[in-house]
VEXVEX-895561 format. One record per atom (N, C-alpha, C, O, CB): residue in one letter; x, y, z; atom name. Coordinates in nm, 3 decimals, padded with zeros to 5 digits. Each point is the difference from the previous one (the first is absolute). Glycine has a CB too. Layout:
ATOM   type        c1        c2        c3   atom
ATOM      A         X         Y         Z     CA
...
This chain:
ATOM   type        c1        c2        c3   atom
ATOM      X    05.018    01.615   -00.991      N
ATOM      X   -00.056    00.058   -00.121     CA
ATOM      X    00.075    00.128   -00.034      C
ATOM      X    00.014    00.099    00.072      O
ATOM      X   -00.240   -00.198   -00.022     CB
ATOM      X    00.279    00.073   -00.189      N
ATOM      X    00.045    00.147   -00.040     CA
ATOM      X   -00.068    00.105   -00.092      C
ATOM      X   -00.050   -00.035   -00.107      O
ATOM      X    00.236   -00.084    00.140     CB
ATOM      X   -00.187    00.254    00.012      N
ATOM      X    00.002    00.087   -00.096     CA
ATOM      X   -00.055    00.023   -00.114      C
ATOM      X    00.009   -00.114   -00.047      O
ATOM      X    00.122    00.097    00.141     CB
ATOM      X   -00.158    00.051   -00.137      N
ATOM      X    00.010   -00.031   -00.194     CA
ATOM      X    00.023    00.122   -00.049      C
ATOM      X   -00.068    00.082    00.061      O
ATOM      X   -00.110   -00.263   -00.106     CB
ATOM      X    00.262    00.244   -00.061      N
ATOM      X    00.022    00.110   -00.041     CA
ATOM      X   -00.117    00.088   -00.060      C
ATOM      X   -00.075   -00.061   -00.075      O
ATOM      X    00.284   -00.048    00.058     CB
ATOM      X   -00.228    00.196    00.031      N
ATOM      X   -00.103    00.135   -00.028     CA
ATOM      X   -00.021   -00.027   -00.120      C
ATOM      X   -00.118   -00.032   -00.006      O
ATOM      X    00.191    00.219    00.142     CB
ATOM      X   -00.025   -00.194   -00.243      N
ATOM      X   -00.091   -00.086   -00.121     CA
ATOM      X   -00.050   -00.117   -00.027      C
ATOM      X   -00.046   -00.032   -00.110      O
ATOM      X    00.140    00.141    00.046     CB
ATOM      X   -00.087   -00.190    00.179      N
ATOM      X   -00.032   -00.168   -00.009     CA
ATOM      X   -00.118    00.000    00.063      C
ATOM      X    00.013    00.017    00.122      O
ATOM      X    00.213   -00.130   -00.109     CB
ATOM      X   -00.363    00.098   -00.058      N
ATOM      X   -00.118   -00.047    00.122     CA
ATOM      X    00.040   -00.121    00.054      C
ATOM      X    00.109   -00.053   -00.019      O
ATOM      X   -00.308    00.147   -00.089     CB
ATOM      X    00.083   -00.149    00.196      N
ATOM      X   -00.011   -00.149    00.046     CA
ATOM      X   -00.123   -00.078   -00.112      C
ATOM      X   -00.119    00.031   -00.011      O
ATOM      X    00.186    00.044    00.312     CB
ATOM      X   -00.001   -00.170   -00.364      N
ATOM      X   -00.070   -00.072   -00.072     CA
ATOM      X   -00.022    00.051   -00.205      C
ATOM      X   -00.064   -00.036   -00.099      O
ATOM      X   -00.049   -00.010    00.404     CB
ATOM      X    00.224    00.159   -00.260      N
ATOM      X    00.067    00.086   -00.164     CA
ATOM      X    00.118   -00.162   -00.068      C
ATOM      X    00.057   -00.091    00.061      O
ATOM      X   -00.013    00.476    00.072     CB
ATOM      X   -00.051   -00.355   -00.254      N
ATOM      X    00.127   -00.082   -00.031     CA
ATOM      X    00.117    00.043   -00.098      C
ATOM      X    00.066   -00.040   -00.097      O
ATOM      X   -00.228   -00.125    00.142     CB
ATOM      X    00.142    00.294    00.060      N
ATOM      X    00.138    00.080   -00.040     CA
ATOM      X    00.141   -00.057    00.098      C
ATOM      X   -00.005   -00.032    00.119      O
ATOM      X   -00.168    00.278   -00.182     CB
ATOM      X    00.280   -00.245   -00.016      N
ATOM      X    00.109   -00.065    00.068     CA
ATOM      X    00.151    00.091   -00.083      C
ATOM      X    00.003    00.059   -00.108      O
ATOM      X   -00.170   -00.349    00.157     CB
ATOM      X    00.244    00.276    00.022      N
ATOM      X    00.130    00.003   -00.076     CA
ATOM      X    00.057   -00.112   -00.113      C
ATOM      X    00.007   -00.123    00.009      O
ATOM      X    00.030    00.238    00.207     CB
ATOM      X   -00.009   -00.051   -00.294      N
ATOM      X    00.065   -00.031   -00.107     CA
ATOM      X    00.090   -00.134    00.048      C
ATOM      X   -00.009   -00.099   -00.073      O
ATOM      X    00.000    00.361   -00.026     CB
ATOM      X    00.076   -00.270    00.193      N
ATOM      X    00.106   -00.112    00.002     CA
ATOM      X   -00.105   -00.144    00.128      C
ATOM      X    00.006   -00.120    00.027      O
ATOM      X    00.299    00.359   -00.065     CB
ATOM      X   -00.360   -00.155    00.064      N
ATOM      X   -00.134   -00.135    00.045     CA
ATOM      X   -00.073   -00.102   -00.086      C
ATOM      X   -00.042   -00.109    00.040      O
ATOM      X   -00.015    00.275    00.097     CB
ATOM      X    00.047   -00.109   -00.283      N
ATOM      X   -00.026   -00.120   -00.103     CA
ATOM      X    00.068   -00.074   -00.066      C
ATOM      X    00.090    00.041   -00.073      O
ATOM      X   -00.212    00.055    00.057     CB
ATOM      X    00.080   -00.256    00.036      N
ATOM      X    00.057   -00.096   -00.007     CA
ATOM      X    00.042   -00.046   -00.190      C
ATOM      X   -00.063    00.024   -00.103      O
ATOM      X   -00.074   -00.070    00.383     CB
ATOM      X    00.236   -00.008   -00.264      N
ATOM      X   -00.004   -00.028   -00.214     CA
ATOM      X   -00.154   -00.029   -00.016      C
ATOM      X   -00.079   -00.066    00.066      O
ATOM      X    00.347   -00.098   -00.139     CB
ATOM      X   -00.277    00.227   -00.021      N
ATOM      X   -00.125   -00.043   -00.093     CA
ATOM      X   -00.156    00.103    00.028      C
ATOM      X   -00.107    00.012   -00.060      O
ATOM      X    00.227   -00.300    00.078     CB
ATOM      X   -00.061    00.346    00.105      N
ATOM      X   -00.094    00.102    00.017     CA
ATOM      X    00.015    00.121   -00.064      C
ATOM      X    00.107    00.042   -00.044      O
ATOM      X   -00.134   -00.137    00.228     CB
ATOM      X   -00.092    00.158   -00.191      N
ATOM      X   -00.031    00.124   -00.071     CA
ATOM      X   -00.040    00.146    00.085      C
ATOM      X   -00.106   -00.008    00.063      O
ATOM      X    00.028   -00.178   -00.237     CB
ATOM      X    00.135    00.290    00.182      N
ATOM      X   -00.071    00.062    00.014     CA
ATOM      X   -00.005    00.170   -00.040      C
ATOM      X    00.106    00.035   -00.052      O
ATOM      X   -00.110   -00.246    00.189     CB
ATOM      X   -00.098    00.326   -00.121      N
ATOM      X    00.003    00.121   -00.050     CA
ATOM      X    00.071    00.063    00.058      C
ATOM      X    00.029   -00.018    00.119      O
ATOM      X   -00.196    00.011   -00.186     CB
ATOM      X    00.201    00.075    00.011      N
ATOM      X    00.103    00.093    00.063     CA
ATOM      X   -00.097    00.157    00.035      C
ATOM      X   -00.063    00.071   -00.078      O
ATOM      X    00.311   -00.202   -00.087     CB
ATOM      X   -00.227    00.144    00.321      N
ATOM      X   -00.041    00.116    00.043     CA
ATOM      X    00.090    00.111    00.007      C
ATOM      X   -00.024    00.107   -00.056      O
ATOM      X   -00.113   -00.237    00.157     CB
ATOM      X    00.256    00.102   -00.023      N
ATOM      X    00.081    00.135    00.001     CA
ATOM      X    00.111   -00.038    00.071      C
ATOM      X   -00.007   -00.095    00.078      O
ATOM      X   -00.175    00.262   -00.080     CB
ATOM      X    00.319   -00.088   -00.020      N
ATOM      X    00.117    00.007    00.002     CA
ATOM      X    00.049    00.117    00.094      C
ATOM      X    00.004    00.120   -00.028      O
ATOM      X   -00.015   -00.233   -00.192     CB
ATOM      X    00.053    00.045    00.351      N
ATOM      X    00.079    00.051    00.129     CA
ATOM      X    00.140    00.012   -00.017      C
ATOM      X    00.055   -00.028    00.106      O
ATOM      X   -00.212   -00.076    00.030     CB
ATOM      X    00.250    00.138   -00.238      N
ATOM      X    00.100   -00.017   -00.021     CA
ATOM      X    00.069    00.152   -00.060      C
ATOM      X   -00.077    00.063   -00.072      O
ATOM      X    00.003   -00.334    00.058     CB
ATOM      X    00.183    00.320    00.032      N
ATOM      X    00.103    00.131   -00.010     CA
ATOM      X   -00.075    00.021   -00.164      C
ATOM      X   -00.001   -00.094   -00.079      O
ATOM      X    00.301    00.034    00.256     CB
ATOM      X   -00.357    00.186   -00.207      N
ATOM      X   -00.012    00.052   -00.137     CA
ATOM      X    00.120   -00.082   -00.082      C
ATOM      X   -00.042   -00.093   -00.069      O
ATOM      X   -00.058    00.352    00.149     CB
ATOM      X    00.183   -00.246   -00.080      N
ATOM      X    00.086   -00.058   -00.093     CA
ATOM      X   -00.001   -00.158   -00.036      C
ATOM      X    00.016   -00.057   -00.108      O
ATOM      X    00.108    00.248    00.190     CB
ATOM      X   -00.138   -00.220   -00.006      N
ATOM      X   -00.024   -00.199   -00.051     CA
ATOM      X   -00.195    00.016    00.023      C
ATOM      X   -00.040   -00.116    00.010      O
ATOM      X    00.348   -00.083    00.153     CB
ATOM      X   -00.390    00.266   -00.157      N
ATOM      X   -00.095   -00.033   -00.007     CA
ATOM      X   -00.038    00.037   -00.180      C
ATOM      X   -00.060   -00.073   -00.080      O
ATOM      X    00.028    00.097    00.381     CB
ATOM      X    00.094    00.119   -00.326      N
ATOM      X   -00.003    00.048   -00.146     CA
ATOM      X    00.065   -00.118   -00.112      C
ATOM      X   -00.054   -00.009   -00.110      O
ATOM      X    00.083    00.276    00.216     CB
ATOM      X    00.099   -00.361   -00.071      N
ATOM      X    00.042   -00.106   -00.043     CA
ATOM      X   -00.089   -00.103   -00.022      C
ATOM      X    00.009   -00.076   -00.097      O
ATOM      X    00.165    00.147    00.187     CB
ATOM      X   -00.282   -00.080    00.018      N
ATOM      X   -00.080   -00.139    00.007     CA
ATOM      X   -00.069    00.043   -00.062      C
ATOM      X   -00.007   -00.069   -00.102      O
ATOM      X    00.018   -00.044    00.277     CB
ATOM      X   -00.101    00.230   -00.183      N
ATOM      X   -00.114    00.080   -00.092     CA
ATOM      X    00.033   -00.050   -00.128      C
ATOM      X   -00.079   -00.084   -00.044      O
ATOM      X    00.049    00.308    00.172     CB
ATOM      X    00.137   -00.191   -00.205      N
ATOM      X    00.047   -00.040   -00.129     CA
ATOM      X    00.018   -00.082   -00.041      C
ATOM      X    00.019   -00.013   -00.121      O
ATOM      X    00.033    00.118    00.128     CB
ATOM      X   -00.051   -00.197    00.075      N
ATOM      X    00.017   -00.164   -00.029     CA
ATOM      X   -00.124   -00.056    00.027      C
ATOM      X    00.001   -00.123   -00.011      O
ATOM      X    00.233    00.097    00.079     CB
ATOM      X   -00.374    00.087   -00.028      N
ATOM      X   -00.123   -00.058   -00.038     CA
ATOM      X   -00.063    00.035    00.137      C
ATOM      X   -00.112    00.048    00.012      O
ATOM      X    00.179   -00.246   -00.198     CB
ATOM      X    00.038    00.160    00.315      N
ATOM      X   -00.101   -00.004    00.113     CA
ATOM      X   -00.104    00.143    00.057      C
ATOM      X    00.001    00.058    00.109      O
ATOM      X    00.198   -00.246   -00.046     CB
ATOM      X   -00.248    00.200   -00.134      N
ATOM      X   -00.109    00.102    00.016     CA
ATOM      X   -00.180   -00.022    00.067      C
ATOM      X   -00.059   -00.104   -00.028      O
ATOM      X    00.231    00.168   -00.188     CB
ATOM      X   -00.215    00.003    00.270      N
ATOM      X   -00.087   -00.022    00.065     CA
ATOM      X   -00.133   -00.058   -00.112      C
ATOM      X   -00.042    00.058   -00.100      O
ATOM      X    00.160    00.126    00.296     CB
ATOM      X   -00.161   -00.307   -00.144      N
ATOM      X   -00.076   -00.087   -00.038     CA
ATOM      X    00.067   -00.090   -00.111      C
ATOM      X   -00.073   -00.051   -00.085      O
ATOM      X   -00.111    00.205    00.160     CB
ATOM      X    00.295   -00.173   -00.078      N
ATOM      X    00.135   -00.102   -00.103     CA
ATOM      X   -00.098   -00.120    00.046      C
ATOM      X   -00.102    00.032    00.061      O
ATOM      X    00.429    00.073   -00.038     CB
ATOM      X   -00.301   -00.232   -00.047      N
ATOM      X    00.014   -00.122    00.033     CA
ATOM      X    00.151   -00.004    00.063      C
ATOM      X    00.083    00.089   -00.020      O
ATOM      X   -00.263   -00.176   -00.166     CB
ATOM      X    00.200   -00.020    00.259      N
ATOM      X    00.113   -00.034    00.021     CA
ATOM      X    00.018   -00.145    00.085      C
ATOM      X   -00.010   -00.027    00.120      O
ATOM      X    00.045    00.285   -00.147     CB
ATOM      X   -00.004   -00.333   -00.090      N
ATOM      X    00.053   -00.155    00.056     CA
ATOM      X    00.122   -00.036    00.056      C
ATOM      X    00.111    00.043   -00.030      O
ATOM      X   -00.230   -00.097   -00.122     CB
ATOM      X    00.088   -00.029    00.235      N
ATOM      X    00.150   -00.065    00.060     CA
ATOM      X    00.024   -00.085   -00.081      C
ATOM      X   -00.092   -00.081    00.001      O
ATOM      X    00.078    00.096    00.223     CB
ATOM      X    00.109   -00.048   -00.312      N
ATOM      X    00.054   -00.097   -00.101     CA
ATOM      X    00.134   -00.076    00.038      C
ATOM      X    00.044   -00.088   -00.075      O
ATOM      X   -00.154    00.240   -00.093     CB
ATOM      X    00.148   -00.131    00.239      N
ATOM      X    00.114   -00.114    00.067     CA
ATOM      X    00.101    00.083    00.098      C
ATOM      X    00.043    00.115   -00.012      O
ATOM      X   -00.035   -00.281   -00.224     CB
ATOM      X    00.018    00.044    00.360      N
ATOM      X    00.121    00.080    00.091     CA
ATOM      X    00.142   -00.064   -00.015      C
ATOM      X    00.017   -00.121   -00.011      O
ATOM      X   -00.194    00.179    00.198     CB
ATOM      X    00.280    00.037   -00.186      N
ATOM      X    00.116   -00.058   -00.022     CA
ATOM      X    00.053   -00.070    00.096      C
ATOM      X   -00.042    00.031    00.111      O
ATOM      X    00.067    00.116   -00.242     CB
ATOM      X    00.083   -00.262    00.128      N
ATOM      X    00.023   -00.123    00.049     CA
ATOM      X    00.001    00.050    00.161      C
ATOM      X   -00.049   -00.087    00.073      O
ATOM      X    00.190   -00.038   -00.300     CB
ATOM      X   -00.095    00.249    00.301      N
ATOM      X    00.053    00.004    00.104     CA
ATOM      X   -00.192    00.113    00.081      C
ATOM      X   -00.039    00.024    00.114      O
ATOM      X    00.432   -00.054   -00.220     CB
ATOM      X   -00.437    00.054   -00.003      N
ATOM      X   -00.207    00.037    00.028     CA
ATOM      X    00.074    00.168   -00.012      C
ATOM      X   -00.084    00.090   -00.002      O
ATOM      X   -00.118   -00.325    00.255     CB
ATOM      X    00.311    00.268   -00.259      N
ATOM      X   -00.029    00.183   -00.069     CA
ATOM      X    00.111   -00.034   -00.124      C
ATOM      X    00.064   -00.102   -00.027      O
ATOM      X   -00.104    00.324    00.291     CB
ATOM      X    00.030   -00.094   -00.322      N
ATOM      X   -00.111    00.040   -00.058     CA
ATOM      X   -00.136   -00.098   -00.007      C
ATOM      X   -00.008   -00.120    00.028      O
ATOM      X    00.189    00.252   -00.146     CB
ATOM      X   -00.303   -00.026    00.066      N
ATOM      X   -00.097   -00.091   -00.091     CA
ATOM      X   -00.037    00.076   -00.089      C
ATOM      X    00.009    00.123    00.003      O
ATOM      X   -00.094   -00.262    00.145     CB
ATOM      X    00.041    00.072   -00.234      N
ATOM      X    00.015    00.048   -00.180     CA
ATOM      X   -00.194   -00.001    00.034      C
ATOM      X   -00.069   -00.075    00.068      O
ATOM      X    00.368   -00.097   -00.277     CB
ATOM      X   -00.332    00.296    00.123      N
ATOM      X   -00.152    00.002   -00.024     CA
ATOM      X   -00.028    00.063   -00.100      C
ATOM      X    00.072    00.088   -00.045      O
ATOM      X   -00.123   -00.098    00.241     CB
ATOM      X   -00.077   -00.032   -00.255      N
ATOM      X   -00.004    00.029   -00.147     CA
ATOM      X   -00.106    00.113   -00.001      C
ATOM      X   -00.101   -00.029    00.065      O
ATOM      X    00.166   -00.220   -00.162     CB
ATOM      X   -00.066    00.375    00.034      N
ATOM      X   -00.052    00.076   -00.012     CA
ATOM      X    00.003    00.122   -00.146      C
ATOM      X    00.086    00.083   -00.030      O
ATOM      X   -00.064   -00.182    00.287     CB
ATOM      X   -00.117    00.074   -00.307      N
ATOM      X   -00.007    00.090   -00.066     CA
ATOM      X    00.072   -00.074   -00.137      C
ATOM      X    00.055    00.078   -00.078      O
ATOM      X   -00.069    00.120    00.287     CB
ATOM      X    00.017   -00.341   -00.241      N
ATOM      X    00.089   -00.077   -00.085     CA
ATOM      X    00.142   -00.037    00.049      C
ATOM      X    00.070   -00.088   -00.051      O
ATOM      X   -00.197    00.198   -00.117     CB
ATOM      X    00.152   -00.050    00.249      N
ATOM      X    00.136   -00.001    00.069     CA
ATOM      X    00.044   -00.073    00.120      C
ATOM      X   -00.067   -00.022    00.102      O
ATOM      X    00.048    00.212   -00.192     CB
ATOM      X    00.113   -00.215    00.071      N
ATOM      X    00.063   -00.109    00.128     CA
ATOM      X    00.113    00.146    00.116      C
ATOM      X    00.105    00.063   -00.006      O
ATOM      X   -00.060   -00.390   -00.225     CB
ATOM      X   -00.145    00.311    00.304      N
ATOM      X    00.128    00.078    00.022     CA
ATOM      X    00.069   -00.043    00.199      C
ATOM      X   -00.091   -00.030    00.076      O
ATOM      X   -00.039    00.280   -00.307     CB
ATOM      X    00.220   -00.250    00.269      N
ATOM      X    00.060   -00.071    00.136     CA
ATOM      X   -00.021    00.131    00.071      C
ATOM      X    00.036    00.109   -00.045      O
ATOM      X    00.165   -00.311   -00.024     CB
ATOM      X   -00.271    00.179    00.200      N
ATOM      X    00.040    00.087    00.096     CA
ATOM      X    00.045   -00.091    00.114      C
ATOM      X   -00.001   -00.123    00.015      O
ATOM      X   -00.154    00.313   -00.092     CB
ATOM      X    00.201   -00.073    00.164      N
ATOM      X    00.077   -00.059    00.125     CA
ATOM      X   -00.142   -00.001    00.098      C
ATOM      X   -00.098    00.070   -00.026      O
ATOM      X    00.394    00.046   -00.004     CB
ATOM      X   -00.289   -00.200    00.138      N
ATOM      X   -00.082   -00.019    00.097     CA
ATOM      X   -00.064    00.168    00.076      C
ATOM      X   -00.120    00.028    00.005      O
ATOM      X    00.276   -00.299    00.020     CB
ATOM      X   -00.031    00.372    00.033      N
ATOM      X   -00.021    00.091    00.038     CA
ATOM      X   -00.091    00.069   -00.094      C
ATOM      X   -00.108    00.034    00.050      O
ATOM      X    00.302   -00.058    00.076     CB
ATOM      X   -00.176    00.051   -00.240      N
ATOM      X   -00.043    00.084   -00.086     CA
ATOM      X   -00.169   -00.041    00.000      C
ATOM      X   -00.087    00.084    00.025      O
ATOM      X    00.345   -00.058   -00.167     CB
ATOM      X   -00.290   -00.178    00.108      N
ATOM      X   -00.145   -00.104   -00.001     CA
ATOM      X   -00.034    00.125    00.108      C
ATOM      X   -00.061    00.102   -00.031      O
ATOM      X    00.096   -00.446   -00.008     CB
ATOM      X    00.013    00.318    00.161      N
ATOM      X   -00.101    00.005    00.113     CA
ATOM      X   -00.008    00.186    00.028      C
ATOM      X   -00.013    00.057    00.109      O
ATOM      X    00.090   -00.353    00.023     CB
ATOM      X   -00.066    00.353   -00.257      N
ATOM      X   -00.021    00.121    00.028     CA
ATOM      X   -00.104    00.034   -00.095      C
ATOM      X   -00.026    00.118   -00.026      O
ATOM      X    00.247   -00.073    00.118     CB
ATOM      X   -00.298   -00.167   -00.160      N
ATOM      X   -00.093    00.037   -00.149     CA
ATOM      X   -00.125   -00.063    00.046      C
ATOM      X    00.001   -00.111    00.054      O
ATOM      X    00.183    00.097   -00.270     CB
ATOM      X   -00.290    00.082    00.195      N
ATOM      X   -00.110   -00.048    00.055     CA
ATOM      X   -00.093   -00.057   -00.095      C
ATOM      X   -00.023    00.072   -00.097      O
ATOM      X    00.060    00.078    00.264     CB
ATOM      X   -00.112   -00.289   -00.164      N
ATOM      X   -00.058   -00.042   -00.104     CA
ATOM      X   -00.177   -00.034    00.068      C
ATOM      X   -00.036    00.041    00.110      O
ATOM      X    00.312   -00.144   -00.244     CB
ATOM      X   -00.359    00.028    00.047      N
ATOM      X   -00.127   -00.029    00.059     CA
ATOM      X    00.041   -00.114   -00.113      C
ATOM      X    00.049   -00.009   -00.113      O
ATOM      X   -00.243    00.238    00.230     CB
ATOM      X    00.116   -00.349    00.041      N
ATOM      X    00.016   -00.156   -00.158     CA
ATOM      X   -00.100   -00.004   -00.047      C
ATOM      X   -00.109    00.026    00.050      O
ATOM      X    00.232   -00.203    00.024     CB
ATOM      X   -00.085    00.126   -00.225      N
ATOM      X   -00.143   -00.001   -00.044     CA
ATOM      X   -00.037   -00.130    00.023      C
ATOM      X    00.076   -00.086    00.044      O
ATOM      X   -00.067    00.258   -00.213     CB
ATOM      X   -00.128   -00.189    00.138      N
ATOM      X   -00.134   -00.095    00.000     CA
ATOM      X    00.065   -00.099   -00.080      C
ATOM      X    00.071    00.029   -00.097      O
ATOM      X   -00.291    00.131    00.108     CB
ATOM      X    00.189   -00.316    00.041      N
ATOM      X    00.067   -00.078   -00.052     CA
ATOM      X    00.132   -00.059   -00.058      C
ATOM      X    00.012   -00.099   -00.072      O
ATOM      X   -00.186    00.163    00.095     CB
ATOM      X    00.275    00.027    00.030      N
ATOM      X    00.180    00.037    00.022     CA
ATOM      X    00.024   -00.029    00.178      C
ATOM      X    00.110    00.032    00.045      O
ATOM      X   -00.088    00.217   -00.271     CB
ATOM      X   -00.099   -00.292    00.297      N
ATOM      X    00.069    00.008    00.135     CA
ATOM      X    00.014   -00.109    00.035      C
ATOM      X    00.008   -00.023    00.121      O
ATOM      X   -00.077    00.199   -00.054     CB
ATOM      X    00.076   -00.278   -00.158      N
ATOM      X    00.100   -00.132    00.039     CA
ATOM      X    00.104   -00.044   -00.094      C
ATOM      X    00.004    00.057   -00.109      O
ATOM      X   -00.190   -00.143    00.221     CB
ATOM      X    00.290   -00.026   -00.079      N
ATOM      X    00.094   -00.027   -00.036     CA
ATOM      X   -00.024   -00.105   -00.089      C
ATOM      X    00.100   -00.041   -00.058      O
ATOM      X   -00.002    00.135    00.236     CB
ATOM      X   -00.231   -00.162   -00.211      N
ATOM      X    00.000   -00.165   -00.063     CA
ATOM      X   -00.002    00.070   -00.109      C
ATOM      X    00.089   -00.082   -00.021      O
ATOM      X   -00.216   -00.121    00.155     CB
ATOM      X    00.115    00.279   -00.237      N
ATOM      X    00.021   -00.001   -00.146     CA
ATOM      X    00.115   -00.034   -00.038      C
ATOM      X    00.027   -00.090   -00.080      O
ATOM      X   -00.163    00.237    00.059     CB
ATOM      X    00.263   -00.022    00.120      N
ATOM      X    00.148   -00.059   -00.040     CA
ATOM      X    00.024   -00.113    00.069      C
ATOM      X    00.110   -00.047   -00.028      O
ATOM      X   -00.013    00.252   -00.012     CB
ATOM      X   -00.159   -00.266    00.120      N
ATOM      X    00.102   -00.145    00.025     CA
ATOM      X   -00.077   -00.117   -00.044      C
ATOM      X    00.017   -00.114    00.043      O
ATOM      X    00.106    00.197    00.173     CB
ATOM      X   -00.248   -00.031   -00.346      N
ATOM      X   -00.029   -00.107   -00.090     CA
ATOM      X    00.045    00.000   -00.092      C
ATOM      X   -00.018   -00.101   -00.068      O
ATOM      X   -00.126    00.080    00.131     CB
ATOM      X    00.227    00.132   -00.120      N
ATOM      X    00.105    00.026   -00.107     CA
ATOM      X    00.117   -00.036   -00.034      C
ATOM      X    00.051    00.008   -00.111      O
ATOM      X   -00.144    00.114    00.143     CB
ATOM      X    00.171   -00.194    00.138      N
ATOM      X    00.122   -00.032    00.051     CA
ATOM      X   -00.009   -00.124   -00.078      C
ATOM      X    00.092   -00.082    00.004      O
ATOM      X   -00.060    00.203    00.234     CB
C-alpha cells in the first residue's frame, strides 16, 4: 500500500490531471508547476475550478490535447501530472467516448 499525497484523502476523487482517461472530466484544483508556465496555463483557462476534459491522445499517448475553457489545448505528460483536478460526478468513466467511436 502506498502513500497518498497530502492533498489526496482515502476515498477523495481527487487525482492528477494525466490519470484521466479520454472522455473524462475533471475540476481543476491547483497548479504545482514554475510561476512561469503556471501564469501561461492561467491564461489559457486552466484556473482553479476550470472544467477540464481529456479529448484525445496523440498516436504515440503524449502529448494529450484537453479541452478547457473552449480550447484545445496539448500538454505533455510531465506537465498533466503536476495539475491537480477532482472528477466530477458522472465523468469517471470512459463509455461515453467509446460510444462515440
Amino acid at each position: 500500500m502506498h502513500a497518498l499525497p497530502v492533498w489526496q484523502q482515502a476515498g477523495d476523487r481527487r487525482v492528477l490531471l494525466s490519470e484521466l482517461k479520454v472522455g473524462q472530466s475533471g475540476e481543476l484544483l491547483g497548479l504545482d508547476l514554475p510561476d512561469s508556465v503556471q501564469n501561461h496555463l492561467m491564461h489559457m483557462g486552466f484556473v482553479p475550478a476550470a472544467r477540464v476534459k481529456v479529448l484525445r491522445l496523440a498516436p504515440a499517448g503524449d502529448p494529450v490535447v484537453y479541452g478547457v475553457d473552449g480550447m484545445e489545448i496539448a500538454l505533455r505528460r510531465d506537465t498533466a501530472e503536476a495539475i491537480r483536478v477532482r472528477i466530477l460526478a458522472g465523468c469517471d468513466t470512459t463509455e461515453e467516448s467509446e460510444a462515440a467511436r
